[in-house]
Every structure is written in structure tokens, then in C-alpha cells.
C-alpha positions in Angstrom: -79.6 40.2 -27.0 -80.2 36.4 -25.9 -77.2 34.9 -23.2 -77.1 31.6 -23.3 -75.2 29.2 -21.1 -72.2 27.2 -22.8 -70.6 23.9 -21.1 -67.9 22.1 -22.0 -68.8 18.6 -20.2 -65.9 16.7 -21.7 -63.5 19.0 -19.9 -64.6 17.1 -16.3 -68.9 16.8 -15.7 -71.1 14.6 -14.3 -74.6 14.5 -15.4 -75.8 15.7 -11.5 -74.0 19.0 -12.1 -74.9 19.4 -15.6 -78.4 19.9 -14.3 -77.5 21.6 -11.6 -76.1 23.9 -14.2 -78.9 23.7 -16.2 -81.5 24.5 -13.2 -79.5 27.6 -12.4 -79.9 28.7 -16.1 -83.5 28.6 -16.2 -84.2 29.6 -12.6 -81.8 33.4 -13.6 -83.5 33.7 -16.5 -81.2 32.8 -19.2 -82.6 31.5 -22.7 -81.4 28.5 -23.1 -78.7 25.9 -21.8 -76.3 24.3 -24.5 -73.2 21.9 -24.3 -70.3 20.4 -26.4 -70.3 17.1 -28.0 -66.7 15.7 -27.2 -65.8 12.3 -25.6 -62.3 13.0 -24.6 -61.1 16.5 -22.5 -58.6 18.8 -24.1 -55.5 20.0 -22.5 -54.6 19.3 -19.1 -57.7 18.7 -17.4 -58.4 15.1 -16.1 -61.9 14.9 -17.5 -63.4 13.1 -14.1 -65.5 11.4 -13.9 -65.4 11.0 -17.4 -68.0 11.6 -20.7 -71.5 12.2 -20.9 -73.0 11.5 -24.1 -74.6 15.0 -25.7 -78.5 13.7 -26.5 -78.6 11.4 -23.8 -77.6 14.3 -21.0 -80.5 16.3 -23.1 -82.9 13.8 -23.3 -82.5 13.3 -19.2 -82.4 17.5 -19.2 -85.5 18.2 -20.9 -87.6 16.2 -18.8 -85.9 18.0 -15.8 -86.7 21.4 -17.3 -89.5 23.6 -18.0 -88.8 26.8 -19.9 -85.2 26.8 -21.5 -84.1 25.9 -24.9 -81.7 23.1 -25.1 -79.1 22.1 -27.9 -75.3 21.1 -29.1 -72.4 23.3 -30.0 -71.9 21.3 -31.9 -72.9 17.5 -32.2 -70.0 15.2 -34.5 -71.4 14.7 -37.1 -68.6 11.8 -37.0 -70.1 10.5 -34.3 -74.1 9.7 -35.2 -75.6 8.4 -39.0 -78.0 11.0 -40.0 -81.3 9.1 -40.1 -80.1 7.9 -36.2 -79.7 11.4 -35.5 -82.8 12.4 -36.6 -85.0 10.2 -34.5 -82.6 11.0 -31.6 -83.2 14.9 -32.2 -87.4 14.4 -32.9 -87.8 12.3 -30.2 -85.5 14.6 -27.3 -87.5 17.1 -28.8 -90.6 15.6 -28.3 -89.6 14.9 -24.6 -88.8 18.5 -24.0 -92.5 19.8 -25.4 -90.6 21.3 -28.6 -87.5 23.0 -27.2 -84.2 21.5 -28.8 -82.0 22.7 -31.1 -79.2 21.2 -33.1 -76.2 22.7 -34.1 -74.5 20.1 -36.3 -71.0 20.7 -37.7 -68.4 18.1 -39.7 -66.3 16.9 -36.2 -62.7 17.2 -35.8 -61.1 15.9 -32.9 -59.3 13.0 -34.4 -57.8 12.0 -31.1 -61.3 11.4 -29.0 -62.4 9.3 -32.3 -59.2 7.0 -31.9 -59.4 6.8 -28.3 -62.9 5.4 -28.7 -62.9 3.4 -31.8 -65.2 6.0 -33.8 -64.1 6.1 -37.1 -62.3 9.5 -38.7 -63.1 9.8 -42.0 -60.7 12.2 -44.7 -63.9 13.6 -46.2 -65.6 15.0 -43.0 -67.0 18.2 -45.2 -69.1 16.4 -47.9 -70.7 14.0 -45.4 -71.7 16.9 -43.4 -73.4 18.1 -46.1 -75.3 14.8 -46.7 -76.0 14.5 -43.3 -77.5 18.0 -43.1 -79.6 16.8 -46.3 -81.1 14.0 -44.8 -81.8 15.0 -41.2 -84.1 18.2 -42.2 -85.0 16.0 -45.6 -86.8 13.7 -42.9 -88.4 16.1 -40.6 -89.8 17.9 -43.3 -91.8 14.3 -45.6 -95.3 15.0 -45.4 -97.2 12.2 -43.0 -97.8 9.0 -44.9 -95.0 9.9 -47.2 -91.4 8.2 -47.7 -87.9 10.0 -48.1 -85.5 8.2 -49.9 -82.0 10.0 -50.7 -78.9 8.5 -52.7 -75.6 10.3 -52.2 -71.9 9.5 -51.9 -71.8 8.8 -48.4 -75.3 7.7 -47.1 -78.3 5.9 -48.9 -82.1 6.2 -48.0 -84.9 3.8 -49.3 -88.1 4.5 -48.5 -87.6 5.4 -45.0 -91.0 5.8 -43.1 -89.3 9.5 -41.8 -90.5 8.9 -38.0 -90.6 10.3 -35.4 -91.3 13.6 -36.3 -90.2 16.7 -34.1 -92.7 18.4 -31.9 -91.6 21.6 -33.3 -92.5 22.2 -37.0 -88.9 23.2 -37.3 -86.3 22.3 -35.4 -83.5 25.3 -35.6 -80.7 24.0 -36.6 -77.8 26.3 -35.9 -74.4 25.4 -38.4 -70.9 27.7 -37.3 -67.5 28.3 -37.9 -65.3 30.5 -39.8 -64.9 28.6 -42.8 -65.0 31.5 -45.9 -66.7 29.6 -48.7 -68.0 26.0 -47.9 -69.2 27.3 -44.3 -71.2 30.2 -45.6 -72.8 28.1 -48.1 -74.4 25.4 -46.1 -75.6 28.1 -43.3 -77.9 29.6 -45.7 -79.2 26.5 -47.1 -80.0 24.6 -44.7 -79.1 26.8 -40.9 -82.1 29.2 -38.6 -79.3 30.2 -37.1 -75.4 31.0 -37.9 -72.9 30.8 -34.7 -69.3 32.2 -34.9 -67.2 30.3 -31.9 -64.5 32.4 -30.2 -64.2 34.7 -33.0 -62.7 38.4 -32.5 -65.6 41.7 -33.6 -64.0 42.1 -36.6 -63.8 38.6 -37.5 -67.0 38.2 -36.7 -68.3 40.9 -38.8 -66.5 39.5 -41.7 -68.3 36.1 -41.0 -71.5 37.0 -41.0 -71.2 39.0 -44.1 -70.3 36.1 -46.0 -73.5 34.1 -44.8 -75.5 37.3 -45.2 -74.1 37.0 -49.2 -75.0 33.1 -49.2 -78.5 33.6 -48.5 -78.6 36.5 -50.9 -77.2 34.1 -53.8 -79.9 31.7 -53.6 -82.5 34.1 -52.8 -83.0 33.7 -49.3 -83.2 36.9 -46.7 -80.5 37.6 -45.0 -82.2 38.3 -42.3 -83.8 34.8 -41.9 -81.0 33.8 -39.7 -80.1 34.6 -36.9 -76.9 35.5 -36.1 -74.5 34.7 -33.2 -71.2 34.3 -31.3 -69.9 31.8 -28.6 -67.2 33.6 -26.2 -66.0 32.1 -22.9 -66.7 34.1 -20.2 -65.2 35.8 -17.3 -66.9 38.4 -15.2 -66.3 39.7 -11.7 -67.3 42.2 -9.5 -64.2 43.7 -9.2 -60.4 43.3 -10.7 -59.8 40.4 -7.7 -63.3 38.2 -8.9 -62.3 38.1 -12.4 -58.2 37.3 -11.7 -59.7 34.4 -9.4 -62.3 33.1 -12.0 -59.6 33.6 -14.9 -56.9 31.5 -12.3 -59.7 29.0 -11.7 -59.9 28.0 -15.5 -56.4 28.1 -16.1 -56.6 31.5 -18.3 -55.1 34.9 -17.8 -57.0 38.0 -17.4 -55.9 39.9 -20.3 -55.9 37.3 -22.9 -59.9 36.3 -21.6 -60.3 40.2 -22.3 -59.0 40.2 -25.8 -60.5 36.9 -26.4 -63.8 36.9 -24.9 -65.9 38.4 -22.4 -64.0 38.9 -19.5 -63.9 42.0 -17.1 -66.4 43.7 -14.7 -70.1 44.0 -15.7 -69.9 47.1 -16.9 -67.2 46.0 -19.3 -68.7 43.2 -20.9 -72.1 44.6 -21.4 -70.1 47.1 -23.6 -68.1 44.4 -25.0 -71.8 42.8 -26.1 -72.7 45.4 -27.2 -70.1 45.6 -29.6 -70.6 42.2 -31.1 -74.4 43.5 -31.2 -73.6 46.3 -33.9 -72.0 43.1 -36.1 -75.5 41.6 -36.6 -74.9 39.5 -33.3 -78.3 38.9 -31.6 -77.3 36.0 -29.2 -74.1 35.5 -27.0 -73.4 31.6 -25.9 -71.4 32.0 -22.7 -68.8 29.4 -22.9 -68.3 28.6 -18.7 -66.1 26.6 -17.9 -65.6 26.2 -14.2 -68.8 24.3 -13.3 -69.1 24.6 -9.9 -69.1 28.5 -9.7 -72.7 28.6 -9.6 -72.2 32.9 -8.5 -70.9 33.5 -11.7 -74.1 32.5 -13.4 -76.1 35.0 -10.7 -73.7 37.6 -11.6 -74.0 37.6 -14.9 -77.5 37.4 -15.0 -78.2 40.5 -12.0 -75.4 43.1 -13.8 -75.2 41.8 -17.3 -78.4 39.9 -18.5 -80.8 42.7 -16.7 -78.6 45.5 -18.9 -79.5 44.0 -22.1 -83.0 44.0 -22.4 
């Protein structure tokens, strides 16, 4: 089982302590560091100092880093044209020596696109679609070849389709719980299916839909990989987790119903739950920053139990 580190930067982050964050991942071990891709914050919190941009804060990360996979949970695809997109991804990519991944979905925040004069369109689905289509339609033209593509939405003319990726492959990780579109994309264009904040049985639902996608068009199942994003909560004892829960504005019982929350002991099991689902990689949603322990815990009583 892979743990991976989950922020949400728009809730209140500066770039200094999303590497800080992202140091701490890779010097405990973990497999890779990931954040959102939102411009406003959500709920009550103020959002200070206020937005980083998602592939600029990875571009500055992957030349800060040595070893960890970086990536988006899940980059707007409101927010970026797909052939922009695609150089920004190849070229991050290239600065990292091959270690980004891109989780794409269709956006849907319509309040963070109004407060910044992004346009919302109706049809978010079908462009996400074309979008997916041209991105990996680019990476993939042959050297010395041109990719052209006509939909509804976005038009290609012979585009040169550079830079390419340092990785032959960049994974590109497509989620949600969607029961028919969802599915559908993930095992036509997705290495990797994500789930966010979904309950075991939910989740085991989920991925048998994908599992029947890919089986549809003749693709193996088992080509993807499969896994969940759950915020986390873990203490050394009942007092730890009530003051990390209080400290992100949640309550004990519900974080242990709806995520990983609970002594070590208890969320290893909990993991290993989601693991009998198909689940082979856990993106830890943390949410207070600044609890930098949290991250060693984890990674001496969890991390070090799952192999």
C-alpha cells in the first residue's frame, strides 16, 4: 500500500510551507506529495495568504525535490486549454527528471471561477473528455509528426506536439464516483482510478464499475491502479486525535466514519480494509499544515506497518 500526502493549499498555504510539506514527505518516506487545484478556500477558513497556482507550486517543487512523485487531485480542467496544459505538464515533468502526475477531472467550483473571471461553462463533462483526448493525443505523436484533432469544444491543426514528457507516460489519474460517464473515461484514457472521500463499500462499488469499463473495451482490469483519497486524523492516543480533529474544525467520530481517523493501530486496520476493495494507494488528505508530527506519526506507526 502506497500513502501519499494530500494538501488542500487553497484552504490557507504559502508556497514556503508547501515545501516544507513536501520535504517532510520525502525525507519520512512517503511516495509522493500531491495538492488541490482550487483558487478560492471553502468554508470558513480565511485562505491567507491567499492562492498558489497548482503547476506553478510543482514546477518550483520538483526542482526542490529529489525522490517523490508529484501531481493534482485534481487540476480544473476549467481552468487550463488542453494543448496549454500539455506543455505545462511535459515541461514540469521534464524539470522533475520524470516524476509528475496528472489527475485531470471536469472542475466544479463555480464560485472560485466567478470570483476570478474564469469562465464556467454548462457542458464541463464533454470538454473533459476532449481535453483528456488531446493532452495524451499529444504526448503520445511520434517525433517529427503533427496532431491535429477537431471536436466540439477545441480544434487542433497541425500542432508540432512539443514538449514532450520525460516519462514515456505520464500517469494520468481520472476520479470520482460518477456511475457511467466516470467509469468510462478511467479505462480509456486513466493509469490510475482515484475514489475521493468515498466510504469501503462505496468504494468497492466504484471500482467495480471501472474494472467492467476496461473489460468492455478490452482493456485489463488490472491495468489501473486503483485508489482512495481520505483525510486523515491519527494520534497517539484518544487526546492527539480529539486535538488534531479540533484543529481542522472536525469531530472525532465523524473523521472515523469518514476517513482515517483514530490511533495507529486503528487506521492501519482501517487501510487495510480499503486494501481488500482493490485499493493499492491511500492519498492522505492533511489539512492542518503546520502539524509537521502528524506526518512523522503516520509514517513511524502506520507507513512502517504496511509494507
Amino acid at each position: 500500500m502506497d500513502l501519499r500526502i494530500f494538501t488542500e493549499p487553497q484552504q490557507g498555504a504559502s508556497y514556503d510551507t508547501l515545501l516544507t510539506v513536501a520535504k517532510a514527505t520525502e525525507d519520512l518516506g512517503f511516495d509522493a506529495f500531491f495538492r488541490s487545484d482550487h483558487y478560492l478556500a471553502m468554508g470558513s477558513a480565511d485562505g491567507l495568504p491567499g492562492p498558489t497556482d497548482a503547476w506553478i507550486t510543482l514546477a518550483g517543487l520538483a526542482r526542490e525535490t529529489r525522490s517523490i512523485r508529484l501531481g493534482t487531485l485534481m487540476t480544473a480542467g476549467t481552468f487550463r486549454l488542453p494543448g496549454v496544459l500539455a506543455i505545462q505538464v511535459a515541461q514540469v515533468d521534464r524539470m522533475s527528471g520524470g516524476r509528475i502526475e496528472l489527475g485531470l477531472g471536469a472542475g466544479w467550483f463555480e464560485e472560485e471561477h466567478t470570483a476570478y473571471g474564469i469562465p464556467f461553462p454548462k457542458e464541463k463533462f464533454a470538454r473533459l473528455e476532449e481535453q483528456l483526448a488531446i493532452v495524451t493525443g499529444l504526448w503520445e505523436t511520434p517525433l517529427g509528426q503533427t496532431f491535429s484533432y477537431e471536436g466540439t469544444h477545441y480544434t487542433l491543426t497541425d500542432s508540432p506536439a512539443l514538449p514532450k514528457p520525460a516519462q514515456d507516460r505520464v500517469p494520468v489519474l481520472i476520479g470520482g464516483h460518477g456511475a457511467t460517464r466516470t467509469p468510462r473515461l478511467a479505462a480509456r484514457y486513466a493509469s490510475e482510478f482515484n475514489i475521493p472521500f468515498a466510504s469501503i463499500e462505496d468504494t468497492e462499488r466504484q471500482f467495480g464499475r471501472v474494472r467492467a469499463a476496461a473489460d468492455a473495451i478490452g482493456r485489463g482490469a488490472d491495468d489501473l491502479v486503483y485508489s482512495n483519497a481520505l483525510v486523515a486524523c491519527v494520534g497517539k492516543d484518544d487526546a492527539e486525535v480529539a486535538r488534531r480533529a479540533a484543529a481542522i474544525g472536525r469531530e472525532v467520530d465523524e473523521l472515523r466514519t469518514n476517513g482515517l481517523a483514530g490511533s495507529p493501530a486503528e487506521v492501519v486496520d482501517k487501510i487495510g480494509r480499503y486494501a481488500a476493495t482493490g485499493s493499492s494507494r491511500i492519498y492522505l488528505q492533511i489539512l492542518d499544515l503546520d502539524d509537521l508530527d502528524h506526518l512523522e506519526l503516520i509514517s513511524a506507526q502506520v507507513q512502517s506497518q504496511l509494507g
